[in-house]
DRENNUVEX-724165 format. One record per residue: x, y, z of N, C-alpha, C, O in turn; residue in one letter. Coordinates in steps of 0.1 Angstrom, whole numbers, plus 5000, padded with zeros to 4 digits. Atoms other than C-alpha are relative to their C-alpha. Last residue first. Example, Ala and Ser with C-alpha at 12.3 -4.5 7.8 and 13.67 -1.06 7.14 Angstrom:
# residues 2
499149895000513749895071499250115008499750225009S/500949885000512349555078500950125000501950125007A/
***
This chain:
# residues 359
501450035004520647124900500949974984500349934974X/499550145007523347144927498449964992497449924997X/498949935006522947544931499949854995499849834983X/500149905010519447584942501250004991501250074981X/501050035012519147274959500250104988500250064976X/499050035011521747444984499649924981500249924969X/499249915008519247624996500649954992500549984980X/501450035007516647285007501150134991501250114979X/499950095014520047175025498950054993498549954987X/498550035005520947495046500049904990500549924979X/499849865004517247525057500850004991500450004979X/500450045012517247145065500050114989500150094977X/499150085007520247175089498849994986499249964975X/499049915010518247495101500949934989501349984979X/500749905007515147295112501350084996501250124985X/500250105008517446995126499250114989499550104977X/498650075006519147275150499449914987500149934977X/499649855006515347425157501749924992501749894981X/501249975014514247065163500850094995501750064986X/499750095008517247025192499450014984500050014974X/498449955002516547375205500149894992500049934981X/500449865008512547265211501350034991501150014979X/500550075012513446905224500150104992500750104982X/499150065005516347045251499449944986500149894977X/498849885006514047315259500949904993501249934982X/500649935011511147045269501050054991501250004980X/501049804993513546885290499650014989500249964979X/499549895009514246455272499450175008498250205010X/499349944994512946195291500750135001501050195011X/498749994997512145985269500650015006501749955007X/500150124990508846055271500949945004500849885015X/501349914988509246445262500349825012500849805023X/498350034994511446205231499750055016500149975025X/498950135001508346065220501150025008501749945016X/500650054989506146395226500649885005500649865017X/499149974989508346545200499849985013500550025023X/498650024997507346335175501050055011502150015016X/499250025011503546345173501849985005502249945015X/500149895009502746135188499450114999498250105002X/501349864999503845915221500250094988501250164988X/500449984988506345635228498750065004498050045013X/499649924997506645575190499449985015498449915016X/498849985009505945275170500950115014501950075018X/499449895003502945175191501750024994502649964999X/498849954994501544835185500450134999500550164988X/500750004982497644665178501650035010501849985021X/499350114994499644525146499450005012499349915021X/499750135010497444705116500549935008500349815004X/501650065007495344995136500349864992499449784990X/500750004985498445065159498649914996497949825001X/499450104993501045055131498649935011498549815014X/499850145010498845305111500549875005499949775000X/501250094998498245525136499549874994498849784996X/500850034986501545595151498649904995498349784998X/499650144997502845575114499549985017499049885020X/500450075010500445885106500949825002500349724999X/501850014995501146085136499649894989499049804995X/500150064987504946015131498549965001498049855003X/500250154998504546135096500349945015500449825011X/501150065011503346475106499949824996499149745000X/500649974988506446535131498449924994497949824998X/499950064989508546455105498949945013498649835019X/500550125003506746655079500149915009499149865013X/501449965002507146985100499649834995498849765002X/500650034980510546885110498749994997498349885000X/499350134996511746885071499349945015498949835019X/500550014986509747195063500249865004499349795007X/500149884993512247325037499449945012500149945022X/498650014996512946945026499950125010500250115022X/499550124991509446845020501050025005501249945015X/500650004983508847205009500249935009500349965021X/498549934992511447124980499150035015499650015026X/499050084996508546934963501150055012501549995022X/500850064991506247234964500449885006500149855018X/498750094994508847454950498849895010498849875022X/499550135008507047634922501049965009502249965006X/498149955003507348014939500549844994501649814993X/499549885011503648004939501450024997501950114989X/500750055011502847674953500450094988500650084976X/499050125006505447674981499649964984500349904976X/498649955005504248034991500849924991501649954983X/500149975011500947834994501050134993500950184982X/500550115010501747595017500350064986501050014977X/498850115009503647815038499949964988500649984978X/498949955007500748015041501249964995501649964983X/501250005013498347715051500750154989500650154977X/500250065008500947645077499150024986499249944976X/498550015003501047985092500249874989500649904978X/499849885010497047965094501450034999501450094988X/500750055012496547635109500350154988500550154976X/499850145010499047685133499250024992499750104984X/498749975001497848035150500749884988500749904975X/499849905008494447975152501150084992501150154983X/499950005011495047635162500150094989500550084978X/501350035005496547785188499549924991500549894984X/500449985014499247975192498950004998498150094994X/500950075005499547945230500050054984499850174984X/501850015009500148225256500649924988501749974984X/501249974997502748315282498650004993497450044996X/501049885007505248055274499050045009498449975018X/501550044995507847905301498550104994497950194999X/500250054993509247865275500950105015502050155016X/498950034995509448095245499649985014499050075020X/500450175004505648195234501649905006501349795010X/500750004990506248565244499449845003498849795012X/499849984992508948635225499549995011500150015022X/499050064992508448415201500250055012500449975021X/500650064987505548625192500649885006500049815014X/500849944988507248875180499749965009499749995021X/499249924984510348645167499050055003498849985013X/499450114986507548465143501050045014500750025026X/501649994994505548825130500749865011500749855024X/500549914983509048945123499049935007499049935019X/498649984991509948595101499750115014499750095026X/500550154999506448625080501249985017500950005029X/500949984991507048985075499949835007500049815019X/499649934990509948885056499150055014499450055026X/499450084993508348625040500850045012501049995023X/501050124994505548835030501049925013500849905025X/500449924984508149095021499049935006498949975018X/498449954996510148844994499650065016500150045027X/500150114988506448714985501650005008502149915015X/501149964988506849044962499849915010499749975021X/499049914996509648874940499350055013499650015025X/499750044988506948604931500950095011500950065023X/500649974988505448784905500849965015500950035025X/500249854994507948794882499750045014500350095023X/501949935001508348444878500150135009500450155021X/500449854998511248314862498850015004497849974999X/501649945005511247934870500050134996499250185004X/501449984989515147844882499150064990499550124980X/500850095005518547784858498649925010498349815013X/500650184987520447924892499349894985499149774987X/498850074988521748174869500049905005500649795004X/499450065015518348224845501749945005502249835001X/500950155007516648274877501049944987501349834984X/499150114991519548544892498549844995498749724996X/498750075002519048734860500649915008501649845006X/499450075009515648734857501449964997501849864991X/498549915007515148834894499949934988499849814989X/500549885004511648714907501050084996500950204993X/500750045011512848364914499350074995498450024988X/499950085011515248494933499549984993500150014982X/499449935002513448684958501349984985501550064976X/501049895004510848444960501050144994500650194983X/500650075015513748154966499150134994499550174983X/499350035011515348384990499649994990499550084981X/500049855006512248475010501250014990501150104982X/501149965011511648105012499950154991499450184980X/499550075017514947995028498650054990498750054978X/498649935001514048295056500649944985501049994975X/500449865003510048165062501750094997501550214996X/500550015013511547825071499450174989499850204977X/499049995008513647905098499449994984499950034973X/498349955005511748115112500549934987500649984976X/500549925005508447875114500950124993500850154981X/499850075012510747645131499650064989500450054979X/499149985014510547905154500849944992501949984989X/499449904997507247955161501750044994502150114985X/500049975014506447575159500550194999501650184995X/499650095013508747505188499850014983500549994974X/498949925011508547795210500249934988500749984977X/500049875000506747615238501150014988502149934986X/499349944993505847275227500350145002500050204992X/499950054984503447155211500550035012500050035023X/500049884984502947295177499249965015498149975021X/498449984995504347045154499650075013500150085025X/499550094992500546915148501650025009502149975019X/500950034986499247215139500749895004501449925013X/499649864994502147285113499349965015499949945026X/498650024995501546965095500750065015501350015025X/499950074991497847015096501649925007501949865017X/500749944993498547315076499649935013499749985024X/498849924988501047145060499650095006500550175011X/498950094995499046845044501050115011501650085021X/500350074986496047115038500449895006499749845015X/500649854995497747335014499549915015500049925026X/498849934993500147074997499150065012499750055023X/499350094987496846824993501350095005501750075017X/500750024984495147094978500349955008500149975020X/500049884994497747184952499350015013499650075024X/498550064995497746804943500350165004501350155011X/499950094987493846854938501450005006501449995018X/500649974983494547174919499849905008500149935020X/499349954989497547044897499150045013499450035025X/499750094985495546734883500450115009500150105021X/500850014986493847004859500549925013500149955024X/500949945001497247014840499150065009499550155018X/501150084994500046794858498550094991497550064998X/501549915005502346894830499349975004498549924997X/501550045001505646664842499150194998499350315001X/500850185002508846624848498650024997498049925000X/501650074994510047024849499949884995500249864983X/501249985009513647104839499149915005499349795008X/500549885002516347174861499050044993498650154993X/500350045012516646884884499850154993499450255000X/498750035006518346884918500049964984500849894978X/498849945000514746964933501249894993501049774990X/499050084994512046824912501350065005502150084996X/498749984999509547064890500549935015499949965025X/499549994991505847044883501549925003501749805001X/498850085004504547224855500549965019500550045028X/500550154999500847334863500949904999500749785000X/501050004990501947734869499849795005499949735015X/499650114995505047734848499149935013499449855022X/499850095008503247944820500949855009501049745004X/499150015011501548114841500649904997500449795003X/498550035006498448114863500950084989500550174981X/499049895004495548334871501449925000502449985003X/500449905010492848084868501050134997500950194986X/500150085010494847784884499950134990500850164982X/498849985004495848034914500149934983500949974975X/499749845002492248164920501249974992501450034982X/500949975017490847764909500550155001500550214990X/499050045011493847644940499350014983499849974973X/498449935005492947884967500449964990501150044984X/500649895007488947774962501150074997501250144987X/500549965006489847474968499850084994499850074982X/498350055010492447474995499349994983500150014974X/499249854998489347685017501249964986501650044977X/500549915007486847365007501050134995501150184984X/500050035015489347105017499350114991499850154980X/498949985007490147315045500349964989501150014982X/499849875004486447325057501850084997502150204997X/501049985012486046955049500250184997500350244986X/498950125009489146845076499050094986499650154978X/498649955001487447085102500749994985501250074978X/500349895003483846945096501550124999501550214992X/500550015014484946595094500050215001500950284997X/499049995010487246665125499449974989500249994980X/500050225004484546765149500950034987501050134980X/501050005007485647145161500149884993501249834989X/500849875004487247155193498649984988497449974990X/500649995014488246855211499350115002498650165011X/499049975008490546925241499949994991500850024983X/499750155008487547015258501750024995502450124995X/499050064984486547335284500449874992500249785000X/499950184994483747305261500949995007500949905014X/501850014997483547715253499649885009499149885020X/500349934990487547705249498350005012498149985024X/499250064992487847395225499750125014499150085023X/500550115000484947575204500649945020500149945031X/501249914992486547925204499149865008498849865020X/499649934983489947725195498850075011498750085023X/499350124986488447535169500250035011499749985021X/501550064998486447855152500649875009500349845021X/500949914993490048045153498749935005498449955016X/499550064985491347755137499650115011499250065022X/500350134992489347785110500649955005500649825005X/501249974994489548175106499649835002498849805011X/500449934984493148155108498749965003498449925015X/499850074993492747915074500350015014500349915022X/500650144996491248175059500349885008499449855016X/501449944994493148435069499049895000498649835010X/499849994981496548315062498450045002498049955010X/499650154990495048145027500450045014499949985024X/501650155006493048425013500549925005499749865013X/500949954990496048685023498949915005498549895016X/498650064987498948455003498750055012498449985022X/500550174995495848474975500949995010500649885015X/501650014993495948864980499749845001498949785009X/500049964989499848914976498450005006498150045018X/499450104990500048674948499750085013499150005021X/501250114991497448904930500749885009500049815016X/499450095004500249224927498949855006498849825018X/500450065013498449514929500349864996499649804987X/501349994995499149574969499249904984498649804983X/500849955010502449564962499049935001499049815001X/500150055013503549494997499550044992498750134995X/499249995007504649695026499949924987500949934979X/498949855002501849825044501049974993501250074986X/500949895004499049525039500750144989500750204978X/500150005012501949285042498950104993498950134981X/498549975004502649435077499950004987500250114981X/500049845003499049475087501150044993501250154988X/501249985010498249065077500650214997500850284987X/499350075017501648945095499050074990499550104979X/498749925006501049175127500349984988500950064980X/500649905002497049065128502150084999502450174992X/500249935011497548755119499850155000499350214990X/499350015014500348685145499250004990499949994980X/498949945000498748815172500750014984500850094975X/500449935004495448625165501050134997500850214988X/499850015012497648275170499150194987499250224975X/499249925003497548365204500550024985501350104980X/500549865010494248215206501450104998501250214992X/499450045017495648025237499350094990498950204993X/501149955012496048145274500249954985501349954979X/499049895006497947985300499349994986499049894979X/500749884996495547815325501150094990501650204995X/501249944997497247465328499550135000499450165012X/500849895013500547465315498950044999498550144993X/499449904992501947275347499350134989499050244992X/501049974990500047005335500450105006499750145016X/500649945006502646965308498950065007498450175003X/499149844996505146835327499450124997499750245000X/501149904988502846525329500850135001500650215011X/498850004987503746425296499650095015499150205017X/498549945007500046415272501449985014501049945025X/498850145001497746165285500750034995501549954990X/499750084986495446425303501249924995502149905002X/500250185001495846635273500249995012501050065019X/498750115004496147015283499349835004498649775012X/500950144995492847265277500949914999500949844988X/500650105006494147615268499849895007500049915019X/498750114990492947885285500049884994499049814993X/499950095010490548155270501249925003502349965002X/499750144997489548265305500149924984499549814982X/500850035008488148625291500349845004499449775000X/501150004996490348795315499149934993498449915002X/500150014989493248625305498850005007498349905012X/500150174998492648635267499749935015498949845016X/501350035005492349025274499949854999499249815007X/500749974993495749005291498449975000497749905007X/499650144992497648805266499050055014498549955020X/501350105005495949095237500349835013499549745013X/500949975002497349355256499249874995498149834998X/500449984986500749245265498750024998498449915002X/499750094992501449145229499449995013498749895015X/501350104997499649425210500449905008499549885017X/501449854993502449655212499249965003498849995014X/499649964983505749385209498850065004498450065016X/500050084992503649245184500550015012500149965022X/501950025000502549535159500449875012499349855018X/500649874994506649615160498449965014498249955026X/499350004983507749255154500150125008500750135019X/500750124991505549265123500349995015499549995024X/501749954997506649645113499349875008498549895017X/500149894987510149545119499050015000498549985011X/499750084993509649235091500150095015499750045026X/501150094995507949435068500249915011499249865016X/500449904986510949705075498549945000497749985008X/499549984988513249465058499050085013499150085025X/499950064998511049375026500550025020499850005030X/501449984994510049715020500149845007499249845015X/500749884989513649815018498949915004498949865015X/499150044992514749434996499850145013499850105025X/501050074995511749504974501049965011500449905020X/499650094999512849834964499649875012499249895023X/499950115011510450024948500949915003500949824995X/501250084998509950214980499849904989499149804990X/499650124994513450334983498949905001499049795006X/500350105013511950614955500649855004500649764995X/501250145003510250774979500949934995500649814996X/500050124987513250964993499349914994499849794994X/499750095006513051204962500249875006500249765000X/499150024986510551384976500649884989500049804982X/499949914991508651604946501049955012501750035018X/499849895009509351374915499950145012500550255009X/499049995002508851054938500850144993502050174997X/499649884994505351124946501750045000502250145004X/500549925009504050824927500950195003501250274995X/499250015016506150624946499550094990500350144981X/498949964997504250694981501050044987501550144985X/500049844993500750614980501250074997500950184994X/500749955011501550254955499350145008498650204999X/499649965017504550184973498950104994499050214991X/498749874998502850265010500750024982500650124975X/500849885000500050005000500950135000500850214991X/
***
């Protein structure tokens, strides 16, 4: 919004004209997130307080956890309201990636938001019945993947293989189903990671940092044609998304870092993953996400061989899912699982980049 108020005026203040660059608006989308969060922070963990939005701990989660009792959740509104105002103010506004990236954090906020009100209301640790959850992300991933189908380009439906340089395949129509399973695979990815204090947060980091590269990148013609990467214009803009993306995680790291004062949420998870998702769709890396959100999947398949073993031998694989509950049982300090992830979350960082060069 600021570009398109601001740039025009170039010819009277010459100042504006730092506003075309996406590397400016990029850096102070990321201040502005972790601004709107230091400010709203105290404020919105209070109001939660009074209001008893508290989350609701598994009985048969680690008993360390029972200590968590009464510490507010819905914090996940923090983070759309720093991430949403940031990209408001420093993105091209014009540019339609920057409204489908809006359509997916929002929407998929708004159905974890309805979980969390639920789970609150019931005093439950079930919120909203999982057909109806599961159905209203299939619908939301839907409707994200006929906006992005209908406004594609030329590498929109091609889908590309890290350490490869040319596309395998022209999924056509197949891409929106296989667009929907990215969207709502790592939305519930996401929810599931977030267990621990600080953990999805800032895993969330590290991933949101290798993405603002690739976007940034793959919005340069000359560093695309270098790397032998997608040109796509548009994508350059998901440069301050990611950047904001990043502030909005340190903000509310700050307050989510053990012994957290407040909770993501679903509201929080479901809507960070469901951005991911679809950063991964537009910057044509949807494969390479596996790698980017390495923990994220991890943690995801655990829950999935948990249930599978359990339903097929009548055995658990794991002590307890998803994955960081395992080691929790283990024995393991909380801090010592969170830190450890975060180290495994940068080691994937480091390998999903280097993709860019051994191709």
């Amino acid at each position: 919004m600021l570009k398109e108020l601001l740039l025009p005026l170039v010819s009277r203040f010459s100042a504006f004209n730092v506003f075309q660059y996406i590397t400016f608006r990029s850096a102070y989308a990321a201040v502005t997130a972790l601004f709107i969060s230091f400010l709203f922070g105290p404020w919105l963990i209070r109001k939660l307080k009074n209001r008893k939005a508290e989350q609701v701990i598994r009985e048969d989660g680690p008993a360390t956890h029972l200590a968590k009792s009464g510490t507010p959740t819905m914090g996940g509104l923090m983070i759309l309201l720093s991430l949403s105002v940031s990209v408001l103010l420093w993105q091209d506004i014009s540019n339609s990636f920057t409204w489908i990236a809006l359509i997916s954090l929002l929407g998929f906020g708004l159905i974890g938001f309805v979980d969390d009100y639920l789970k609150i209301f019931r005093k439950s640790s079930e919120g909203l019945q999982a057909r109806f959850k599961f159905s209203a992300q299939v619908l939301l991933s839907l409707l994200i993947m006929v906006v992005l189908y209908i406004n594609g380009n030329a590498h929109t439906t091609l889908l590309y293989l890290p350490f490869l340089k040319n596309p395998v395949l022209d999924m056509g129509l197949f891409y929106i189903p296989f667009g929907m399973l990215i969207l709502v695979g790592t939305s519930n990815a996401v929810n599931l990671t977030d267990g621990l204090d600080g953990l999805a947060s800032g895993l969330i980091l590290l991933v949101g940092l290798p993405f603002a590269a690739i976007s940034y990148i793959s919005g340069r013609a000359d560093f695309a044609a270098y790397l032998q990467i997608p040109y796509l214009p548009e994508s350059a803009e998901l440069t301050v998304l990611c950047f904001a993306l990043a502030g909005a995680s340190i903000g509310f790291l700050w307050y989510n870092a053990h012994p957290a004062e407040i909770f993501m949420g679903d509201t929080g998870s479901l809507s960070l993953g469901g951005v991911i998702g679809v950063i991964a769709l537009m910057t044509k890396k949807e494969i390479l996400l596996v790698i980017i959100g390495g923990v994220f999947v991890l943690e995801a398949l655990s829950v999935i061989i948990q249930v599978v073993f359990f339903k097929l031998r009548g055995k658990r694989v794991f002590r307890m899912a998803p994955l960081h509950h395992h080691f929790e049982k283990k024995g393991w300090d909380e801090t010592k699982v969170v830190v450890r992830f975060w180290i495994l979350g940068g080691l994937f960082t480091i390998l999903s980049l280097s993709t860019l060069k051994i191709q």
